[in-house]
N, C-alpha and C positions, 0 to 999 in steps of 0.2 A: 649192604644198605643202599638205594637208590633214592635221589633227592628227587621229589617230582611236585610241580605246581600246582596250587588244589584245581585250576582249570583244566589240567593235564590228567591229571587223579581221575576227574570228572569222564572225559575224553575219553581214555585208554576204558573206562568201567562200565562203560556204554560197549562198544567195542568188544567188550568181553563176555558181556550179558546175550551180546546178540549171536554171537560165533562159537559161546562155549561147547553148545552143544554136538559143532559143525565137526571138533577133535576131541575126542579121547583118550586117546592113546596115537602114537606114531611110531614110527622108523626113519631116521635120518641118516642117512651118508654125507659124508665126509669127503673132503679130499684137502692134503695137505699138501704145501710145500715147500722150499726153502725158497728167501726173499732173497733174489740176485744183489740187490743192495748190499744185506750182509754177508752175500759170499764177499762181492768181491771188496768187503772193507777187512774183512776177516784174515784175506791171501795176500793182501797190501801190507797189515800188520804184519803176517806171518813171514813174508822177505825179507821184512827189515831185521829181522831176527837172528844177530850173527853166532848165536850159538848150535844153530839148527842148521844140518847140514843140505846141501843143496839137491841132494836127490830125496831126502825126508821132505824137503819142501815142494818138490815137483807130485808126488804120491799125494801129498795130503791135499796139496792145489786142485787134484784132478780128481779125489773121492767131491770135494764142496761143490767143484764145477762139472759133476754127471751126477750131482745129484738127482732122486728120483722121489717121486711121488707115493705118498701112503693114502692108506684109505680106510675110514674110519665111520664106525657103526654108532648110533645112536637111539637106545631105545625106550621108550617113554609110556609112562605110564601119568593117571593122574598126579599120583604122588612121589611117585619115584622117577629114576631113570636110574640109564646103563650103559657104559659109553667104553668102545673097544676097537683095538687095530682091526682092522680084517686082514687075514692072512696075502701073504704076496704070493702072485703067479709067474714072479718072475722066476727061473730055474736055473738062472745062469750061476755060475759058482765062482767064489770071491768077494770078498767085501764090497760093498752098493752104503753110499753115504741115503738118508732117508729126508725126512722133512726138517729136523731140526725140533720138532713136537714130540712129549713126550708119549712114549708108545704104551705107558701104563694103564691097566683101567682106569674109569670112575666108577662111585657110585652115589648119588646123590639120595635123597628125599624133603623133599619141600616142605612137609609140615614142622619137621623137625630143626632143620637147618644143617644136615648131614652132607659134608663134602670128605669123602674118602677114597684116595686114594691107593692103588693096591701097586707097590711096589715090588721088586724083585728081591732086594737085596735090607730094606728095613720092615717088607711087611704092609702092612693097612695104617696109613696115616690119614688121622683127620685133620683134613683145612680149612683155616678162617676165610669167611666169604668176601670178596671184592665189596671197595665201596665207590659204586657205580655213579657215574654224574652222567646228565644229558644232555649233547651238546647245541641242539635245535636242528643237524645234520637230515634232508629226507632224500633216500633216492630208493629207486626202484630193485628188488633181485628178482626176476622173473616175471613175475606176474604180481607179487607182492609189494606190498610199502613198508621199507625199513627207516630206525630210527634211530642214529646211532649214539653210543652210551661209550664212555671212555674209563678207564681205570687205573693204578697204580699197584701194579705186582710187585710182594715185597719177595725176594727169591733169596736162596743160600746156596753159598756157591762151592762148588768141590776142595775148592782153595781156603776154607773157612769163611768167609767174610758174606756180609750182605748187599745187594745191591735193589735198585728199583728200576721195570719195565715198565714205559705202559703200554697199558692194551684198547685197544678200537674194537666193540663190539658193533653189529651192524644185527636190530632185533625186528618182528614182525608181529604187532599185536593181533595182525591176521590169522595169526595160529597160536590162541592163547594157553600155550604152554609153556611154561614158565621156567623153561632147562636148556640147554646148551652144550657144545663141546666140550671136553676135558671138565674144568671148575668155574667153569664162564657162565655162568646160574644167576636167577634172582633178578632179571630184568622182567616186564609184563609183556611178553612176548616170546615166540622162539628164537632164539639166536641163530642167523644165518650166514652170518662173515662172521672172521675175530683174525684182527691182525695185530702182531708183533713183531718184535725187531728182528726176529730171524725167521718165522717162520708164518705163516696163514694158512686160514682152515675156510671151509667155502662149502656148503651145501649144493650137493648136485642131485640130490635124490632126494623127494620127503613122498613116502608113503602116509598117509593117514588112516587111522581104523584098521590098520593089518590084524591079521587075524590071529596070528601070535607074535608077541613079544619077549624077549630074555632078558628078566632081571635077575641079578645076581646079589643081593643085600650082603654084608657078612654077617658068619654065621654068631647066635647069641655069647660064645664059649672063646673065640677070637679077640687075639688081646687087640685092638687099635692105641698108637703112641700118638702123640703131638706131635705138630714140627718142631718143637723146641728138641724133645726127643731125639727126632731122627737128625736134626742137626749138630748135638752135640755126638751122634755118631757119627755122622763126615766128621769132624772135627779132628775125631779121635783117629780115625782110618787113615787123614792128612798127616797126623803126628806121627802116624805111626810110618806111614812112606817117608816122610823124611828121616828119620832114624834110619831106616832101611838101606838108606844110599851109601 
């Protein structure tokens, strides 16, 4: 849900009447990456840590700080969208730490209010949509006027417990399409930045009107859980590693 001022309502609805026709459908690329801040508050933690021994901590020091760049597809229809790693060309062999982002599909649809998830290991979860505030913020991404919208990610953590991010969108009613990276949906505009505490996504490509796009819905027969669901599956998986040891 997004709070907006009837002058603002007004504003963005003008704006949208005159450019709707301008996008149809698009292609967005991505680029993500990990926020040197929380590397290095991350490896600060991780020294102090006298259970962990000093060559685990040089290894893991050095996957945060060569971390590398992902890159990320986004494709858009009026009602829907479809959002996906794109494959790395890197070929070097051995572990490569990534963006800190999750590497899972989306899928969205906007009439409906459809934010799904497609995970590896629980399946197709559906998530509750951010509740977007805007903060008066205007600066420029390229050629465009963004405006940016802030939010409060409730997340569950592998550890069981919950905690709260938030997030900085940065959107453009320039290209009135109403979808975004990952679950970062629902502003009146594209979403062109989205930054968190570990990791940022940044538009470097927006194709408009391409001439194909891939969406991927799931299919009618596909069971989708909640997050309550898939968390009370961490939950159990946690229980169950500790047993384990």
């Amino acid at each position: 849900m997004l709070y907006l001022k009837p002058m603002a309502i007004f504003v963005w609805s003008l704006l949208l009447a005159t450019t709707f026709a301008q996008a149809q459908s698009a292609i967005i690329t991505y680029k993500g990456e990990m926020n040197p801040k929380y590397v290095d508050s991350f490896v600060a933690a991780l020294e102090n840590k006298k259970d962990v021994a000093m060559g685990v901590k040089q290894r893991v020091a050095n996957h945060y700080y060569n971390a590398r760049p992902e890159y990320f597809e986004l494709h858009i229809n009026r009602n829907e969208s479809y959002y996906y790693t794109l494959p790395s060309l890197d070929l070097d062999e051995g572990y490569t730490m990534g963006s800190g982002s999750s590497i899972f599909p989306y899928y969205t649809e906007k009439s409906s209010g459809k934010i799904i998830e497609y995970t590896t290991h629980f399946g197709k979860i559906a998530l509750s949509p951010l509740k977007w505030k805007l903060t008066g913020e205007v600066k420029k991404v390229g050629k465009y006027t963004c405006y940016q919208a802030i939010a409060s990610e409730r997340l569950f953590s592998r550890r069981g417990f919950y905690y709260n991010r938030q997030v900085i969108a940065w959107f453009t009613p320039d290209i009135p399409l109403n979808f975004g990276p990952k679950n970062y949906i629902g502003l009146p505009g594209l979403v062109l930045e989205v930054y968190r505490d570990k990791f940022s996504l940044q538009a470097i490509e927006i194709n408009l009107n391409p001439e194909k796009i891939v969406i991927k819905p799931p299919k009618d027969d596909e069971k989708i859980i909640t997050e309550e669901e898939s968390h009370a599956m961490i939950s159990e998986l946690e229980t169950e590693r500790k047993r384990s040891r």
